[in-house]
C-alpha distance (Angstrom), angle and dihedral (degrees) to the residues before:
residue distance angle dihedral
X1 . . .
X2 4.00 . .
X3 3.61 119.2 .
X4 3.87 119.1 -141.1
X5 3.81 130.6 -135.3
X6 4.04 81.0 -112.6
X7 3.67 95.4 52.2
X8 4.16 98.1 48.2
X9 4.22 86.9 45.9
X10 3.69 87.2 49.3
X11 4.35 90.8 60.9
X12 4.16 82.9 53.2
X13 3.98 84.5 65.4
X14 3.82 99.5 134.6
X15 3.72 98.8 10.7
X16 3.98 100.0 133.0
X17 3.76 151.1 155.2
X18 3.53 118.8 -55.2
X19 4.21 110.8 -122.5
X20 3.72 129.1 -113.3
X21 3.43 119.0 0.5
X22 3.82 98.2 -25.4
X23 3.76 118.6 94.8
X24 3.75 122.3 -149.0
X25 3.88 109.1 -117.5
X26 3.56 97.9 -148.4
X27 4.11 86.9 63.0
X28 3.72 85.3 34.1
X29 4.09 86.2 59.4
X30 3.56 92.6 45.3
X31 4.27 94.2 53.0
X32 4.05 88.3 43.1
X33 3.51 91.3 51.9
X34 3.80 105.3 94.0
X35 4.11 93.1 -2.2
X36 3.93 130.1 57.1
X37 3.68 102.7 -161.6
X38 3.63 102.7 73.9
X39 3.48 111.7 102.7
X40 4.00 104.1 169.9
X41 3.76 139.0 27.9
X42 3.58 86.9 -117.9
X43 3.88 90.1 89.8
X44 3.74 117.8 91.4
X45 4.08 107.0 -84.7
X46 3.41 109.6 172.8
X47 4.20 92.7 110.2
X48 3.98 80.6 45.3
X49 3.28 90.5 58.4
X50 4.11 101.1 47.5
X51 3.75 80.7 37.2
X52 3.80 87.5 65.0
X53 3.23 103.4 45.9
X54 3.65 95.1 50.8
X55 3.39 94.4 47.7
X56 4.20 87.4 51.2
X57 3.82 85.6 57.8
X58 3.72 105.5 38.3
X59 3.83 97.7 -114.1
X60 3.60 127.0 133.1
X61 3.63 122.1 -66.9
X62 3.91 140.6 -161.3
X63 3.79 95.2 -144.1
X64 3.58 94.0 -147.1
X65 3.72 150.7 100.1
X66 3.80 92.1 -125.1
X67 3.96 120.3 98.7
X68 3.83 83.3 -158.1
X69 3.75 86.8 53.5
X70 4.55 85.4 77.8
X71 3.98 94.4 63.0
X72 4.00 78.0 76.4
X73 4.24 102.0 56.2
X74 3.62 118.6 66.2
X75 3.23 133.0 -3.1
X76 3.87 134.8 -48.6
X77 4.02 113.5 -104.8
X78 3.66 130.9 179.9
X79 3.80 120.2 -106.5
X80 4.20 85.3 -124.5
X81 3.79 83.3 57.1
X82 3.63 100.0 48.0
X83 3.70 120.3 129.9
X84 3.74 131.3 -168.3
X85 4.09 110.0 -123.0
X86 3.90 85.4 31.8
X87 3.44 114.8 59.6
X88 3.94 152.8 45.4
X89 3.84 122.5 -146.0
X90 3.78 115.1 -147.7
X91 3.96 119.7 -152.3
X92 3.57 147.5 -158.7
X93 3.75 99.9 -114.8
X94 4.22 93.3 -137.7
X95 3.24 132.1 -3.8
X96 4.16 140.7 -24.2
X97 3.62 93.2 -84.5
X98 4.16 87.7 78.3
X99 3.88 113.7 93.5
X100 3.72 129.0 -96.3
X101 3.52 127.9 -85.3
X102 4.21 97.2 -81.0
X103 3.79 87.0 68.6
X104 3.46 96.5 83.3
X105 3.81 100.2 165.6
X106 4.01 92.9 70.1
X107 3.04 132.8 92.8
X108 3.81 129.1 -66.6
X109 3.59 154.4 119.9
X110 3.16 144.6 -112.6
X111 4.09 143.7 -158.3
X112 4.03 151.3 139.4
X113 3.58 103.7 -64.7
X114 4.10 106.8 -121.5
X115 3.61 103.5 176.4
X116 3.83 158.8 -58.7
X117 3.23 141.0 -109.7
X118 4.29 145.8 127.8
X119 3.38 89.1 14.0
X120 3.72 107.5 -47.9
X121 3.85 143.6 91.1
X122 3.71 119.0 -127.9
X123 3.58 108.7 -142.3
X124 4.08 135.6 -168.3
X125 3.68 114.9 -153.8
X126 3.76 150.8 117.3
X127 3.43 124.3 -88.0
X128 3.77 99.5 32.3
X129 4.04 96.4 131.4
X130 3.75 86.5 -7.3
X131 3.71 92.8 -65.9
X132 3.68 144.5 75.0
X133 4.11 108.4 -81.2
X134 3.04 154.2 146.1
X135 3.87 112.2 -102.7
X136 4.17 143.3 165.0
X137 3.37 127.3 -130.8
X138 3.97 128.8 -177.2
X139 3.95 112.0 -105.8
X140 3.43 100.1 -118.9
X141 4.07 92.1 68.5
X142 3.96 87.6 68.2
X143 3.82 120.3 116.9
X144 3.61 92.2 176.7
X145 3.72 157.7 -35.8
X146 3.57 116.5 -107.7
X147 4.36 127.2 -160.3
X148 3.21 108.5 -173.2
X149 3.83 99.4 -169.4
X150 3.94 121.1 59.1
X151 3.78 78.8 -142.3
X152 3.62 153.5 31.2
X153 3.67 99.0 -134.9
């Protein structure tokens, strides 16, 4: 049996920031793994966090901090397309006022896409209420759809 990216997120359900002034060193891990500087989980982590995962697995990786930082690995998929286990979902972090996806030092973030419907992307991925979750997020916040396998075998 082959685990997917979706499947190893999915046993961080829960996993979150540690309160106060402590930092949790799992998320801590996750932030120091391809950049030095952060020194709390206060930071955002959600790239951290997919960053992780992939890096658990073998699969291609942005190596940085920056949700935006995905729209560069893999390969570009339509939302209709999406499929949990395959792909990432990268979105604007507030509203419609943020640029397009070639701006890809703004804001952002990033997760394993989980579905779609009414509307709205359902998303799994760190940092969503400073912890891993599931969460939904209308459509029209998506940058893009990321595969990050050519194929599913």
């Amino acid at each position: 049996m082959k685990i997917t990216a979706y499947d190893l997120a999915h046993r961080f359900l829960g996993l979150q920031e540690a309160p106060g002034a402590v930092d949790n060193p799992q998320v801590l891990a996750m932030l120091q793994l391809d950049q030095s500087w952060p020194e709390a989980d206060s930071v955002p982590w959600c790239s951290a966090f997919v960053n992780y995962i992939c890096w658990l697995l073998r699969l291609p990786r942005s190596r940085s901090l920056r949700a935006r930082s995905w729209l560069l690995v893999g390969h570009t998929v339509a939302i209709e397309d999406a499929r949990p286990g395959f792909d990432l979902v990268v979105l604007k972090r507030d509203g419609l006022s943020e640029p397009g996806p070639d701006v890809l030092k703004a804001s952002g973030h990033v997760g394993f896409f989980a579905g779609c419907e009414f509307e709205a992307v359902e998303v799994l991925g760190g940092n969503q209420g400073d912890a891993v979750s599931l969460r939904r997020y209308p459509t029209v916040r998506i940058l893009g759809v990321r595969r990050l396998l050519c194929s599913e075998g």
